[in-house]
C-alpha positions, 0 to 999 in steps of 0.5 A: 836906061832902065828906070827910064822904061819901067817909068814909062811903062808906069804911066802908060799904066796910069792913063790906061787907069784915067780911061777906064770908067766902067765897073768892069772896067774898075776891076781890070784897073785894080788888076793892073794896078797890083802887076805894076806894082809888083814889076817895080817890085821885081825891078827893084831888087834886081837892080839893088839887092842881087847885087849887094849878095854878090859883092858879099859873098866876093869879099875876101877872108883875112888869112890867120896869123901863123899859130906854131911857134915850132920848127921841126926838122932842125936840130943840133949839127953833129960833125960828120953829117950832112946839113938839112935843107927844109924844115918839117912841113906843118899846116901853116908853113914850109921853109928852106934852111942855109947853114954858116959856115957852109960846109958840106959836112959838119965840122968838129968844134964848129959853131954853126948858124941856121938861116930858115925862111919860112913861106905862109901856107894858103890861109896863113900870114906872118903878119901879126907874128911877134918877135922871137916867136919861132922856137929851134930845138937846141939852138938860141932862136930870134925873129924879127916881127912881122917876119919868116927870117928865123935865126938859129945859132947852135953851140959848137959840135963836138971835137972827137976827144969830147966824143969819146969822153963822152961816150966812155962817161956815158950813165947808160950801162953797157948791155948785160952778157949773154947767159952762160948755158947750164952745164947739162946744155952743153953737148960739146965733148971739151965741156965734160970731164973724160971719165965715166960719169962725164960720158953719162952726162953728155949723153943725158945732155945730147939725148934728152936735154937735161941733167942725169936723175941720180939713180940713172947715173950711178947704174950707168956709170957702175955699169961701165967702170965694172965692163957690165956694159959698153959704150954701144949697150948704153946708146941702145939703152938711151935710143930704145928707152921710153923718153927718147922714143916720145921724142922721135916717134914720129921721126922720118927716115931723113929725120932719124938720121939727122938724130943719131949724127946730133947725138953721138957725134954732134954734127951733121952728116955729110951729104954722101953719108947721109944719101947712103944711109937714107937709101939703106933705110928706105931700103927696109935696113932696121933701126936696130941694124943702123944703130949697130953701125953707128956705134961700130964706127971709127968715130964712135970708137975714138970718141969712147977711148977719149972717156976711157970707155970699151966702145962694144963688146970684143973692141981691141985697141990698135 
């Protein structure tokens, strides 16, 4: 119909052209000549090649044939545990899993089969996808061309005899022992001889965290096997000494008697001793006064009898 009115409006055009005779009237045909012809123009493409672009630009892109052989996500049945039922999904697939036999555990000595049936993603196909292309970690996998349905048997699981053969075979050694600490480390009474040189020794441990110089330890332990000194002289030699005044110059009334619990008696103190030494402390009791205390106790005293030490000066044994 609508070749139908541009072909009249042509002639319409082309009588009107026949008439005009004058010169003006020449230059107005020549103008309307040019119009016609570009409305034939315009009609012309309109009626063929917007069409041609739109049916372009509707045809359907082919979708790719899968590239990944791969299924992730399905590995070797182990008895005990439970059977997947999705594989990994990747770019160009998902899919559901089906054991045989269907357990809902894995069994021992078992010989499974997975059944996986893989679904495209958008833009992929099966099509063209050749047989025995899919590949199962652990298992002998096949396919059919053309095909999702992947097949995957896996040899038998373990029995539990095979299991600890294997473990007690394994190549992988066992983990190496914690190191035993060096004698000096050791701040527990049993570790040392009971004798003047073990009692040395412990205290450098607890007090200083290292092993005696030589020379310290021979003038300690001259000291005390002569009586020129007791147990108590030695704490307040060790507490007022250079070394461990660089360690706990900075301590808080709380922090230092937490140290002197560590030190002589190596254990925390209880909480009612610890709140009655504090409150003394803050009090404005000295060092010196706490010190003295310590090491007039029972505790100090029977830890010193067990070295065979004198704990203070005019000490007598019950």
């Amino acid at each position: 119909m609508s070749i139908i009115v541009v072909y009249v409006i042509i002639i319409v055009i082309l009588i009107t052209y026949n008439k005009i005779i004058t010169k003006e009237e020449e230059k107005v045909k020549k103008i309307l000549l040019k119009s016609s012809a570009l409305m034939i123009a315009i009609f012309l493409s309109v009626l063929f090649i917007a069409p041609a672009v739109v049916y372009a630009n509707d045809v359907p892109q082919e979708d790719v044939t899968i590239p990944i052989p791969e299924i992730d996500g399905v590995t070797a049945p182990v008895a005990g545990e439970v059977p997947v039922e999705v594989v990994t999904e990747t770019e160009g697939f998902t899919g559901g899993v089906s054991w045989t036999p269907d357990n809902i555990l894995f069994e021992e000595g078992t010989v499974y089969t997975a059944t996986i049936t893989l679904t495209p993603a958008g833009g992929y196909t099966l099509s063209g996808v050749g047989e025995n292309f899919f590949i199962v970690d652990g298992a002998t996998a096949t396919n059919p061309a053309n095909s999702g349905i992947v097949t995957a048997v896996f040899p038998a699981t373990e029995n539990s005899q095979e299991r600890h053969k294997n473990s007690t075979n394994s190549t992988t050694p066992p983990p190496d022992p914690e190191p035993e600490p060096d004698p000096w480390e050791r701040t527990d009474v049993g570790f040392y001889e009971k004798n003047s040189t073990g009692f040395v020794t412990l205290f450098y441990s607890r007090f200083f965290r290292r092993p005696p110089d030589q020379t310290g330890l021979d003038a300690w332990v001259a000291g005390l096997i002569n009586g020129d000194i007791t147990g108590a002289d030695m704490v307040n030699g060790f507490i007022f000494s250079e070394e461990n005044q660089a360690l706990i110059s900075d301590y808080t009334n709380s922090e230092f008697i937490m140290h002197l619990y560590e030190v002589l008696f190596d254990r925390a103190p209880g909480a009612a001793n610890y709140d009655a030494w504090l409150s003394l402390m803050d009090g404005g009791m000295t060092i010196e006064d706490i010190v003295n205390s310590f090491t007039h106790s029972t505790e100090f005293e029977d830890f010193c009898n067990l070295f065979g030490i004198m704990p203070y000066s005019g000490y007598v044994s019950e």
